[in-house]
C-alpha positions in Angstrom: 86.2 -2.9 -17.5 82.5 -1.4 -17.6 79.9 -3.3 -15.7 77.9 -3.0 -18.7 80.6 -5.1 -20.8 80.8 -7.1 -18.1 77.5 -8.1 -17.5 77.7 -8.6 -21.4 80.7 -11.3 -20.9 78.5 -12.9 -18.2 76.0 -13.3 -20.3 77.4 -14.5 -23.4 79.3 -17.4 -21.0 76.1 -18.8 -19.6 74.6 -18.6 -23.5 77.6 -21.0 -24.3 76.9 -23.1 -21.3 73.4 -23.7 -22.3 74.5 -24.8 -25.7 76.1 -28.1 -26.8 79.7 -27.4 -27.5 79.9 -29.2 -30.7 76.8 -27.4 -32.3 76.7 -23.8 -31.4 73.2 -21.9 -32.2 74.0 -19.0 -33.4 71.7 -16.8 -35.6 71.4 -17.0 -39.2 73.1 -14.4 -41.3 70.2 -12.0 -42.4 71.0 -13.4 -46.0 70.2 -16.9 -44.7 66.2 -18.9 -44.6 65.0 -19.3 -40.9 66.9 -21.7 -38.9 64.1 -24.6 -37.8 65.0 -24.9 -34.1 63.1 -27.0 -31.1 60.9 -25.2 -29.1 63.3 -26.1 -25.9 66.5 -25.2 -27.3 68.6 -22.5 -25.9 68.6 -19.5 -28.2 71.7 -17.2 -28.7 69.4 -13.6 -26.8 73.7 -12.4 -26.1 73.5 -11.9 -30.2 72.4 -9.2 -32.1 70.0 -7.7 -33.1 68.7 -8.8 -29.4 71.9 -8.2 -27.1 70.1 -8.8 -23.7 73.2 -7.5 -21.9 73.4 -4.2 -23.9 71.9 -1.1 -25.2 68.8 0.7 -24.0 66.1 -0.2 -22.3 62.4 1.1 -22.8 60.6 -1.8 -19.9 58.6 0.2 -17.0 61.7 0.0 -14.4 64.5 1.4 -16.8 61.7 4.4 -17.7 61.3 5.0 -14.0 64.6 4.8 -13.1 65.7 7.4 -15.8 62.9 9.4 -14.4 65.0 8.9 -11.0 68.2 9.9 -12.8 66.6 13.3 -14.2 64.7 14.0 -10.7 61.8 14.5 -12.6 60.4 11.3 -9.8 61.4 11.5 -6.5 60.9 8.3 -4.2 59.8 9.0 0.0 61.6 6.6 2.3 59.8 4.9 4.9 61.4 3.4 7.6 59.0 0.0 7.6 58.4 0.0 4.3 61.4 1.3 2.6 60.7 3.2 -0.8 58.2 -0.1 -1.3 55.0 2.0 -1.4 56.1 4.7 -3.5 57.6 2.1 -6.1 54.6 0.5 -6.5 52.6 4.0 -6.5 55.2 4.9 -9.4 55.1 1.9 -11.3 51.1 1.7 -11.1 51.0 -1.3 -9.1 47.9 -2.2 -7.2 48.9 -2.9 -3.5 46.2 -5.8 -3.3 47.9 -7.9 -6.0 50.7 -8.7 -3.2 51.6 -12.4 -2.9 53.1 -14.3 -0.1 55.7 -17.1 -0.8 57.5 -18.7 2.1 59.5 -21.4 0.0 63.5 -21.0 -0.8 63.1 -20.7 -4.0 64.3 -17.2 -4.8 66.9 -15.0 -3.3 67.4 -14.2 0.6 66.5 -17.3 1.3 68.2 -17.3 4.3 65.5 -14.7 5.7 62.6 -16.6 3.5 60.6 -19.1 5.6 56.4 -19.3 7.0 57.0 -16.7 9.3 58.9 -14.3 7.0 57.2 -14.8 3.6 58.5 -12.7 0.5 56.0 -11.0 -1.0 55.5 -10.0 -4.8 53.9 -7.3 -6.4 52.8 -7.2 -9.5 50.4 -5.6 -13.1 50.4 -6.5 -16.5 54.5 -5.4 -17.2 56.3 -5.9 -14.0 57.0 -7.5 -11.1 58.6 -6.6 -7.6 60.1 -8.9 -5.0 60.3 -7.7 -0.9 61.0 -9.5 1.9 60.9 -7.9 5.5 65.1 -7.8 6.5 66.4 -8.0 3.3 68.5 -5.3 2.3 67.1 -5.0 -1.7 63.7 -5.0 -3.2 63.8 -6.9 -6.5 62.5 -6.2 -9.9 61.5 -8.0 -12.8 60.5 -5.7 -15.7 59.5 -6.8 -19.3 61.1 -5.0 -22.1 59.7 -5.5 -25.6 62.0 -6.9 -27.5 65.0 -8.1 -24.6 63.2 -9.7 -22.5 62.7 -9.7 -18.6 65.7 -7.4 -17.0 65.9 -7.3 -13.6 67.0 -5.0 -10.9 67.6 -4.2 -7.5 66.9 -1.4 -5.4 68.5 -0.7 -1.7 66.3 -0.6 1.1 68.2 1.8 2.9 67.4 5.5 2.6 69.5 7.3 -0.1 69.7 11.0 -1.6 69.9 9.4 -4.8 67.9 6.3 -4.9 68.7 4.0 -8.4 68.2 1.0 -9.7 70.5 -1.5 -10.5 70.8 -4.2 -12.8 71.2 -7.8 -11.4 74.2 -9.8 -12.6 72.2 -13.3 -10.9 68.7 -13.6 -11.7 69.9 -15.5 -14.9 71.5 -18.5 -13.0 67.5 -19.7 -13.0 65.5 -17.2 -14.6 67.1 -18.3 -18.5 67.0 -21.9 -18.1 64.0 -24.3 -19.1 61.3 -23.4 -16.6 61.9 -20.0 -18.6 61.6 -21.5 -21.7 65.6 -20.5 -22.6 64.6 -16.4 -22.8 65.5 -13.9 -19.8 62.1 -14.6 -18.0 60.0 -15.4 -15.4 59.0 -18.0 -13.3 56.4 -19.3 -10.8 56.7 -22.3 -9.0 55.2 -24.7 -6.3 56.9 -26.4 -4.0 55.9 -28.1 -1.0 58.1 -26.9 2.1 59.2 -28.6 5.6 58.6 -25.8 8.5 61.4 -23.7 7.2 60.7 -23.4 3.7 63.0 -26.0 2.3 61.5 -27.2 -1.0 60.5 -31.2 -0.6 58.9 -31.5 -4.1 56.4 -29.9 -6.4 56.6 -28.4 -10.2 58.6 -26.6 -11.5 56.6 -24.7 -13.8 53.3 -23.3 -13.6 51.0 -21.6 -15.7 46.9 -21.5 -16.3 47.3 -25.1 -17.9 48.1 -26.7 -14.7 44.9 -27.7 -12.2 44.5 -25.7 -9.5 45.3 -29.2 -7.0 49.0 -29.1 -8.5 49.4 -25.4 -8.0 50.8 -22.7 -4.8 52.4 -25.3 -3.2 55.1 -22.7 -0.7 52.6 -19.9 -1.1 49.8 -18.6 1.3 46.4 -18.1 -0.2 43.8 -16.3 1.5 40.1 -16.4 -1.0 37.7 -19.2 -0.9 37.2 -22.1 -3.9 33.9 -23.9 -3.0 35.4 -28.0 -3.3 38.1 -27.4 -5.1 41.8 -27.7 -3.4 45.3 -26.2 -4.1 48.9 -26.6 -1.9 48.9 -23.2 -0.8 49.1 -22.8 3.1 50.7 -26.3 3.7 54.4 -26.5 4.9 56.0 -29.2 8.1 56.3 -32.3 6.6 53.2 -33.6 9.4 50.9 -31.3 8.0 51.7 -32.2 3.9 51.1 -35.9 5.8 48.2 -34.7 7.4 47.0 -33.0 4.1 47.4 -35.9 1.9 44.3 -37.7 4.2 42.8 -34.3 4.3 42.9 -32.4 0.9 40.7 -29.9 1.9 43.0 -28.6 5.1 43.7 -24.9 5.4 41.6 -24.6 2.1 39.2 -21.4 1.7 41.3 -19.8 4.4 40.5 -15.8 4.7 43.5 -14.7 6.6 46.5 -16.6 7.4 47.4 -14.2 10.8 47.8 -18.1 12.3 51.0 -18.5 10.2 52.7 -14.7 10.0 52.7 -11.7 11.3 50.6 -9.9 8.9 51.6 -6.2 10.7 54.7 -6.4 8.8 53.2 -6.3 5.4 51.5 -3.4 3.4 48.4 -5.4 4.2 47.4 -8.7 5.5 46.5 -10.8 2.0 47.8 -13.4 -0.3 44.8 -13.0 -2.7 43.3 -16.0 -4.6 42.2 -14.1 -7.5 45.7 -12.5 -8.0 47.0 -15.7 -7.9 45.0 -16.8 -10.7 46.1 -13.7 -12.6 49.9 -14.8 -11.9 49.9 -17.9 -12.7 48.4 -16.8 -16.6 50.5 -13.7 -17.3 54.0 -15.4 -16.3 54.2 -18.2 -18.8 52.7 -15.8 -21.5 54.9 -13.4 -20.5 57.8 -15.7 -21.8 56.0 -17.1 -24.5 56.1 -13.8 -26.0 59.5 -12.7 -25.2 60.3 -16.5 -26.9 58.7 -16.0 -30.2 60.1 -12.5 -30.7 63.6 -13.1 -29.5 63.3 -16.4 -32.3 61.9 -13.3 -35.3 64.7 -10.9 -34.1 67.4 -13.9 -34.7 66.0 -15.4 -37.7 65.3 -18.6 -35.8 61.8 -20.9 -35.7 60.1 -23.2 -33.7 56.7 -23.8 -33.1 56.7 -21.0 -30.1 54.0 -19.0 -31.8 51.7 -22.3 -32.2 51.9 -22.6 -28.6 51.2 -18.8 -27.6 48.0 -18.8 -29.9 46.6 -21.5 -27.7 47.9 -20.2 -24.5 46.4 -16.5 -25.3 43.1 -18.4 -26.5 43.1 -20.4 -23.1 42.3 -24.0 -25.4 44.3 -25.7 -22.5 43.3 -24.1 -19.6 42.9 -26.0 -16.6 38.8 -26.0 -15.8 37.6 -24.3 -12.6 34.6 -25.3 -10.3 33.6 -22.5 -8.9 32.5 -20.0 -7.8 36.3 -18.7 -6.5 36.3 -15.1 -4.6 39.7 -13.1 -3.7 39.7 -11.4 0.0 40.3 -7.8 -1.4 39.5 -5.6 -4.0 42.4 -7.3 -6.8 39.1 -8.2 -8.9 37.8 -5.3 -9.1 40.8 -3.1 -9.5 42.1 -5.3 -12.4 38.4 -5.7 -14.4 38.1 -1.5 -13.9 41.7 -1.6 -16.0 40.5 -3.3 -18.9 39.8 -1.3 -22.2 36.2 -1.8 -23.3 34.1 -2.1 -26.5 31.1 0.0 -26.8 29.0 -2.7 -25.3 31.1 -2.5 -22.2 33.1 -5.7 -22.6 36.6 -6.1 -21.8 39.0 -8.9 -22.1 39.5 -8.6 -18.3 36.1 -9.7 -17.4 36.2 -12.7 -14.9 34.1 -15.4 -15.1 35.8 -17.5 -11.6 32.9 -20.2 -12.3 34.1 -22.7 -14.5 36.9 -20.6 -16.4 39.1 -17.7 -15.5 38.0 -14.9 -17.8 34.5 -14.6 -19.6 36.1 -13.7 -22.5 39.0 -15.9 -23.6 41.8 -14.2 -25.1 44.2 -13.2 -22.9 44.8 -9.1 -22.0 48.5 -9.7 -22.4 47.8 -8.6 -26.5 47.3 -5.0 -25.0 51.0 -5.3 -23.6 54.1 -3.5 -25.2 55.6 -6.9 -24.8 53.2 -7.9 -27.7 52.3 -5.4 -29.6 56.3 -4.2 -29.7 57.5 -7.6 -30.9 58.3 -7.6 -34.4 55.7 -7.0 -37.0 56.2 -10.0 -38.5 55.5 -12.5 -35.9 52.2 -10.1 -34.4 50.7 -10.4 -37.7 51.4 -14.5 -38.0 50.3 -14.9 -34.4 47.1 -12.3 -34.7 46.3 -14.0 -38.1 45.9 -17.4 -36.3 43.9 -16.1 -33.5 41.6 -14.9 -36.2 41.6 -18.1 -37.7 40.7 -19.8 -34.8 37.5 -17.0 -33.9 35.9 -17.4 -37.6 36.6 -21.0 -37.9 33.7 -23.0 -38.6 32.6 -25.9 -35.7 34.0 -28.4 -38.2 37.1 -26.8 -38.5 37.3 -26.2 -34.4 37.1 -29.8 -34.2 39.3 -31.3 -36.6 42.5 -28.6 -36.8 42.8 -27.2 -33.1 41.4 -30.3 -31.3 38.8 -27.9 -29.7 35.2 -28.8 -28.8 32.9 -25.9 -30.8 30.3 -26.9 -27.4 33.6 -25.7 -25.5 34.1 -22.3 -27.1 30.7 -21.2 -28.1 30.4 -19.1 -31.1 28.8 -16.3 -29.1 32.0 -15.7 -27.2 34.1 -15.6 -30.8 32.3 -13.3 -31.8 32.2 -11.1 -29.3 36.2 -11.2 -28.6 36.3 -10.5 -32.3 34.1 -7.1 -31.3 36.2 -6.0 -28.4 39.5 -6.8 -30.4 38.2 -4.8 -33.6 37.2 -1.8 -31.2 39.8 -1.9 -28.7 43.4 -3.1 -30.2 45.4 -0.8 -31.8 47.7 -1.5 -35.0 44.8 -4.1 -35.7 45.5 -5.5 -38.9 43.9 -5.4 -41.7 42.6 -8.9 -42.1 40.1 -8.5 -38.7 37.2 -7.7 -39.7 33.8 -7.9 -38.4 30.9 -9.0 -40.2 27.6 -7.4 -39.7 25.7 -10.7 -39.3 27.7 -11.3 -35.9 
């Protein structure tokens, strides 16, 4: 047996598992209306025209790893670091956007705990997992139209480094925190002094306030009065904290917890944290309402991803909030720009994340990949909701106009018209804006 149609076999058993026995999802027959499905239930991804197991792959770690296969990339070992640096200088991953988490809540974690935090890597497509000990780095890559697929690489020096895929990321990363798709997730959990999870949430995205949020994660970057979880762990200390809600809060280095020599560099950044907590849940947003187009199935997925990209729930911020490297600027200097120099990546860190709200993730091949069907609907709607009168704001999105000023429609409606590509033909801008 193939490890391919294994891995297929694996797959469609935990799709059954996920479903009730006596009514099986499957996909309607292409000769069949939509199937109206709820928002949280499992969907058949095993099936075709999806078949998550099978076929190729066109996500940033499959291109790089055939890149590996041809020898047209070769990958220097290090004996600290592993082929970590020279993945993330392949993959176009900024070294500052690395993230500490010391809870158990993701593989190796008998290695995982304060002292020995895993750290995570990340930019707009994937995402790589390393922990000092262990002997794979992980990968979680976004493919267009399958979803997150995950790998692992060895640590140990090779003549031939590969990837490979993992057979046991799905165990947690299809289930509901995932929203049912092959996808990602980010967590918060307070921790006892090992980094066993004592409670927390299981799912976080911009939507939650920032008090609820990196609850098992180090922060370093300062948030004027606001407060988070990050830093806390020993059940004295989450006590202690509970008195105290501002303690170990605008922290600028955490070399008090960890031994920040065994990392590429000593940060947890704030800002980068922000950035992760937005792109995951969209990230499966998007892989949700294609996989539902592809399968002939509908829920209200792409109501939910216009507000998410539009930011209509986002959690308010009192700022001002300031990272402790140069994430902020690396990730505004990536953004594509209008001729008046705006970009979807601006921050704003004062009372909002970004200045401009509509979320970057429309640039990804994750969107602009899914099918053409669903980009228009969902693009349509976002238009919708940027031309809308104040009335209209009001009464169908349950949006204060004061909230979303008109002068910031119109000028995400510029940088989209000049910056998007495939735009369709219904965005238009009107000279009188």
């Amino acid at each position: 047996m193939t490890k391919q149609v294994m891995i297929s076999g694996m797959l469609l058993l935990l799709f059954s598992s996920l479903v009730k026995a006596e009514e099986p999802l499957v996909a309607p027959k292409p000769t069949e209306p939509v199937k109206e499905i709820d928002f949280r239930d499992p969907i058949p991804f095993g099936l075709p025209p999806v078949e998550y197991g099978l076929g190729a792959h066109s996500d940033p770690a499959s291109l790089m790893d055939q890149s590996l296969a041809a020898r047209t990339l070769k990958l220097k070992h290090d004996s600290q670091w592993g082929y970590l640096r020279d993945v993330l200088k392949a993959l176009k991953i900024p070294e500052s956007s690395q993230l500490m988490v010391f809870s158990k809540t993701a593989l190796n974690p008998r290695i995982i705990k304060p002292e020995n935090p895993r750290v995570v890597y990340f930019n707009d497509d994937v995402y790589i997992g390393w922990v000092p000990g262990a002997d794979k780095m992980e990968f979680a890559s976004v493919d267009p139209l399958k979803g997150t697929i995950f790998y692992e690489l060895a640590v140990r020096e090779s003549n031939e480094p590969r990837l490979i895929r993992s057979e046991r990321c799905l165990a947690c990363h299809g289930g509901d925190s995932s929203l049912r798709v092959p996808g990602l997730l980010v967590r918060s959990f307070l921790t006892d002094q090992h980094g066993r999870p004592i409670s927390g949430y299981s799912q976080i995205s911009h939507d939650k306030p920032l008090e609820k949020r990196w609850g098992g994660w180090y922060v370093t970057g300062t948030h004027a009065d606001m407060t988070h979880l990050g830093n806390l762990f020993n059940k004295d200390v989450i006590e202690e904290a509970k008195a105290n809600p501002a303690l170990r809060a605008n922290l600028k280095q955490i070399d008090q917890f960890v031994d920040t020599a065994k990392y590429l560099n000593p940060h947890s950044d704030l800002v980068a944290h922000l950035i992760f907590d937005h792109q995951v849940h969209g990230h499966n947003l998007i892989t949700r309402a294609s996989m539902e187009q592809q399968l002939g199935l509908r829920s209200d997925v792409e109501q939910q991803l216009v507000r998410y990209l539009l930011f209509l729930d986002e959690a308010p911020l009192a700022g001002p909030l300031q990272g402790t490297t140069d994430y902020q600027t690396a990730f505004e200097q990536s953004g594509k720009r209008d001729a008046g120099g705006r970009s979807l990546k601006d921050f704003d860190l004062q009372t909002k994340l970004f200045r401009y709200r509509l979320s970057y993730l429309i640039y990804t091949e994750s969107f602009n990949k899914m099918p053409a069907a669903a980009r228009r609907r969902i693009l349509k709607n976002i238009y919708a909701f940027l031309t809308a009168p104040a009335a209209e704001l009001e009464a169908s999105w349950d949006v204060d106009p004061d909230a979303f000023p008109v002068q910031e429609r119109q000028a995400i409606l510029q940088i989209v018209a000049e910056t998007l590509e495939n735009l369709p033909e219904f965005w238009t801008v009107s000279k009188s804006r």
